[in-house]
Each structure stands twice: as structure tokens, then as C-alpha cells.
C-alpha positions, 0 to 999 in steps of 0.5 A: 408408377413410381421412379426411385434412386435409393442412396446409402454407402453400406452395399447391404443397407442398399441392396436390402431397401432396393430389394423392398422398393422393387417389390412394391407394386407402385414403384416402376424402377429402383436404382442404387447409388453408393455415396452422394456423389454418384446420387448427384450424377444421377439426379443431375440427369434427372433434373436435365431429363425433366420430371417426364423425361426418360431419366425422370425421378419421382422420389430419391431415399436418402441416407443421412450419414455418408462419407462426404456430403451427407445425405442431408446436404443432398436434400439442401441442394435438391431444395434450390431447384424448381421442380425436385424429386420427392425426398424420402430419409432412410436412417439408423439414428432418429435425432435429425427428424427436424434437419427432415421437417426444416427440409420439406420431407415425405417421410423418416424412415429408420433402419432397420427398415420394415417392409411395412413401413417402407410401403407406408413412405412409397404410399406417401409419395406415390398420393403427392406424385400422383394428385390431381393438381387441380384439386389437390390441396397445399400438404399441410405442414406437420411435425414429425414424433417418434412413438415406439421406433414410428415416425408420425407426422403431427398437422400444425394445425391440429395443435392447440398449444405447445408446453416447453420441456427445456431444449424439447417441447411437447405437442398437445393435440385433441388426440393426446401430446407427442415431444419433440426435440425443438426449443419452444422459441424455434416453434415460436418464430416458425409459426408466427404466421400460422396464429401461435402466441407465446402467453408464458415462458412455458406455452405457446398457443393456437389464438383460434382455440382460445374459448375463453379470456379470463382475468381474476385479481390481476391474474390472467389465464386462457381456456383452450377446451378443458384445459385452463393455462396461465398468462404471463403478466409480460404477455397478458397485454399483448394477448388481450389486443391480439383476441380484440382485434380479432374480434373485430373490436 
């Protein structure tokens, strides 16, 4: 079962989400903290005690806005130790689902917080504390998208291409397209690594769904499934070597 610190200034806010937490049947204690500071003492202890330890956290629910260290500076701190607790954001405003994603968050959680919705984060961390570590697999990296007040977590690698929407782009997937408050340049450099090449100033696209290379006229174009996008021709040369050397050419 789980050990939970909640975090939030509004006594409330707090005693309301310790409520929830504490009737859920995979959460061992819930403790309150009212501001960052008090949070820090305690996971201090807990990082002191060791994750199985008597003073051991498993996860902390942060809130973001608080006087002094936000609860966004809590999970940057957090971040710099070996073997932290599971991070969990609890929050009214939804524009800092990416300072989350950047963060290596489980889950963002916006307030007012339904119980349904809480329990889907407690089961969240409760599969990553409790996974089997020899056969659990790396957690994929995902986007998180709002739909209807939800936060979803989109897999990178379920992504076929990304179409630029000025500072916002839009994800399309097999299973429809999702928009995020991310520059298609921040998702370029971020996932240069995992096969994305820009081929326009418009998209950005997964390499390893290319089915098709097409050149008409001078005018170069990339099939992804059914859907068919234009290559620029500042970007045509280098997509042509890269599918090469792919292909072992």
C-alpha cells in the first residue's frame, strides 16, 4: 500500500484531497503538508529514512501555486535525488501540463478534483511502485493533452507526425490528433533521438512510419499510412539520406 505526502497552502483544498486519498484502499497513510517548506522537512525524512524506511514516501501530491517555492521547484529539487518519490500535480490551472512532462510526472490532476479521477493517478502510482523490477519495462515517454477538463498521456511512440499551430502543435495518432501548448521546435530538439525529422516548416515526422518517398517534378512528398505531407525543398535532401541509411543503402 501506498505512503502519500499531499502538499497544498488552501487548508480545504488539503483536507478535501487527504479525505479522498485516505479512502482509497491502496493508500497505506496520507499525510498534509501546507506550503513547500513543511513538504521539504518531510520528505527530507523520507529520503533520510530511505524508500523502505519507517518515514518512506512513495508518492507526494504537489500543488503548484504556493507562497514561496512553488510546487513546481519542489519536483526540481525532488528530480536531483537518486531514489525520489513518485510526483503526482494537483492543480486548478491547466497551463503547465509541460513544466509536468519536462518533470517526469505520473499524472495532472486538475482541481476540483474528482474521486474518479484521483483514484485513476493512485492507480498510476501504485502499478510504477509496485512493478516488478525485473520485468517491468522503462515507462514509455508520453505527452500529457487535455480532452474535456481530462489529462491524458499521449506515448511518443504512438505518434506519426506533429503539424505546427503557432507556439502549439497538434499530435496526430492512428487514434485521432490531440493539441499541446509545445513549439514544434521544442519537440524537434527533444526528440531528435527517438526518429522525429522535421521535413517542413509545418511537420515533423516519425522516420519509422514513412511508407512511401515520392518525387514528382521536383516536388518531394512522404506517405504516412493514408495520409500524404509535402517535403520542403530545404529538407528534401536530408530526408532522402536519412531513409537511405536506413535502408542500408
Amino acid at each position: 500500500m501506498l505512503r502519500v505526502l499531499a502538499v497544498d497552502d488552501e487548508e480545504p483544498a488539503l483536507g478535501e484531497l487527504l479525505y479522498l486519498l485516505r479512502a482509497d484502499p491502496r493508500v497505506r497513510t496520507a499525510e498534509g503538508a501546507g506550503d513547500a517548506a513543511a513538504a521539504l522537512r518531510r520528505i527530507g525524512r523520507a529520503l533520510d529514512s530511505g524508500p523502505d524506511g519507517d518515514d518512506g514516501i512513495d508518492v507526494v501530491f504537489l500543488d503548484i501555486h504556493m507562497p514561496g517555492l512553488t510546487g513546481l521547484d519542489v519536483a526540481r529539487l525532488l528530480a536531483g535525488f537518486a531514489r525520489p518519490p513518485l510526483v503526482v500535480f494537483v492543480t486548478a490551472h491547466e497551463g503547465f501540463a509541460l513544466q509536468a512532462f519536462d518533470l517526469q510526472a505520473v499524472d495532472y490532476v486538475l482541481k476540483p478534483v474528482r474521486r474518479e479521477r484521483l483514484a485513476e493517478a493512485v492507480r498510476r502510482v501504485h502499478g510504477l511502485v509496485h512493478a516488478a523490477p525485473a520485468s517491468a519495462p522503462p515507462a514509455p515517454e508520453q505527452v500529457p493533452v487535455e480532452l474535456g477538463g481530462v489529462t491524458r498521456f499521449v506515448a511518443v511512440d504512438d505518434i506519426a507526425y506533429v503539424e505546427a499551430h503557432g507556439d502549439y502543435a497538434r499530435l496526430h495518432t492512428d487514434q485521432g490528433s490531440h493539441l499541446v501548448r509545445i513549439p514544434l521546435s521544442t519537440l524537434e530538439e527533444r526528440w531528435a533521438d527517438r526518429g522525429f525529422v522535421r521535413i517542413h516548416r509545418s511537420h515533423l515526422v516519425a522516420v519509422g512510419r514513412i511508407t512511401e518517398l515520392r518525387v514528382d517534378g521536383g516536388a518531394t512528398s512522404v506517405r504516412l499510412g493514408a495520409t500524404d505531407l509535402a517535403v520542403s525543398r530545404r529538407h528534401a535532401r536530408h530526408l532522402r539520406d536519412l531513409l537511405t541509411r536506413r535502408a542500408g543503402g
